[in-house]
C-alpha positions as CSV (number, residue, x, y, z in Angstrom):
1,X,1.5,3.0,-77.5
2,X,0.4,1.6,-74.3
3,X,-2.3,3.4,-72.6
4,X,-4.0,3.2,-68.5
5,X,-6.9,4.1,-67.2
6,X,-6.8,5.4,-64.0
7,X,-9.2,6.8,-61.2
8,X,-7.6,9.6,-59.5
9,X,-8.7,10.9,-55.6
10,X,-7.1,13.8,-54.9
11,X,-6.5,15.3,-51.3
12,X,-7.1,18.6,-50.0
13,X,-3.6,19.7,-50.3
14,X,-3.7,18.5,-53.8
15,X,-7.0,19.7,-55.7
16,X,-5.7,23.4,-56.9
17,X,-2.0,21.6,-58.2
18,X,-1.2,21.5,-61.7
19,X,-0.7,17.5,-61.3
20,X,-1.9,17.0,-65.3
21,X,0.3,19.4,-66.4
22,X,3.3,17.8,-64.7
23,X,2.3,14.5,-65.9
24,X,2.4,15.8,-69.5
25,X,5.4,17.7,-69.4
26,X,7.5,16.1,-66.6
27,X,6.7,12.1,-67.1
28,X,6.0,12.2,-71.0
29,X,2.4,10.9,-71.2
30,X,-0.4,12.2,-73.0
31,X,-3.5,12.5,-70.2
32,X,-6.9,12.7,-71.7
33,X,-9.3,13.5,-68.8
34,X,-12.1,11.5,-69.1
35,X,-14.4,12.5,-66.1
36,X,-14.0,14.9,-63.0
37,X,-15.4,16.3,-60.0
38,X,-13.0,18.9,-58.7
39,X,-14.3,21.0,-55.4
40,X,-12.0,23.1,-52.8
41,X,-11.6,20.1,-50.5
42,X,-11.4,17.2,-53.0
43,X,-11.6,16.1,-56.3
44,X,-11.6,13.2,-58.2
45,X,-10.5,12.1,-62.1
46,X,-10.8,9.5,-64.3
47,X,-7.9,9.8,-66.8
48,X,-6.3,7.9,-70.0
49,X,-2.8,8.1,-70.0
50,X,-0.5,6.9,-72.8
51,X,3.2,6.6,-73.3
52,X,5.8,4.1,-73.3
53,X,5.2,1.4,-70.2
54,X,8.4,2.9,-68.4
55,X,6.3,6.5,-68.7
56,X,3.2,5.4,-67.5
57,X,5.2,3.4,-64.8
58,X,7.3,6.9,-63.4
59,X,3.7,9.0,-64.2
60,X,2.0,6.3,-61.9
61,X,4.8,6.6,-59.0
62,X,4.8,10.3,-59.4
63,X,1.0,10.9,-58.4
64,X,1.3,8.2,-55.6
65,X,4.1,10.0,-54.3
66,X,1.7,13.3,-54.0
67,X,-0.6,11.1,-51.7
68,X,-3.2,10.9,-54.8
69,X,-4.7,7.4,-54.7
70,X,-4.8,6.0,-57.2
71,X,-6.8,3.1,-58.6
72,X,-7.3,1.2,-62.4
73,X,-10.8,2.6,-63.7
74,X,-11.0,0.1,-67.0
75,X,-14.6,-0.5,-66.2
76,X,-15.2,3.1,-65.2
77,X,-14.0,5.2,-68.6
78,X,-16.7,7.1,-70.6
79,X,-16.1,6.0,-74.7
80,X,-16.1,7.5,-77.0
């Protein structure tokens, strides 16, 4: 299945939302949170998401549309 890696800046009005769990259950992806730093006036993430390319494609639209930027984080993912 095909997976992103994405680096996730959230907003103010954003940071207490449940935006991973409407990821997983809305937009059918599987999020494994890789890294985060999540205060009361911002937050960031950097998050593997898998699904089918048409999922990762709405998931993608979905958090842009909540005015979280987002950015490809391939050379920014912990392994393991």
């Amino acid at each position: 299945m095909p997976t992103r890696h994405l680096r996730l800046t959230f907003p103010q009005t954003q940071v207490t939302e449940p935006v991973i769990y409407h990821l997983a259950t809305d937009h059918n992806v599987v999020p494994n949170i890789r890294r985060a730093n999540i205060e009361n006036h911002f937050g960031w993430m950097v998050v593997e998401l898998t699904g089918s390319a048409e999922a990762l494609t709405e998931a993608q639209q979905y958090l842009e549309g909540l005015g979280i930027d987002v950015a490809n984080a391939e050379g920014d993912v912990v392994a393991g």
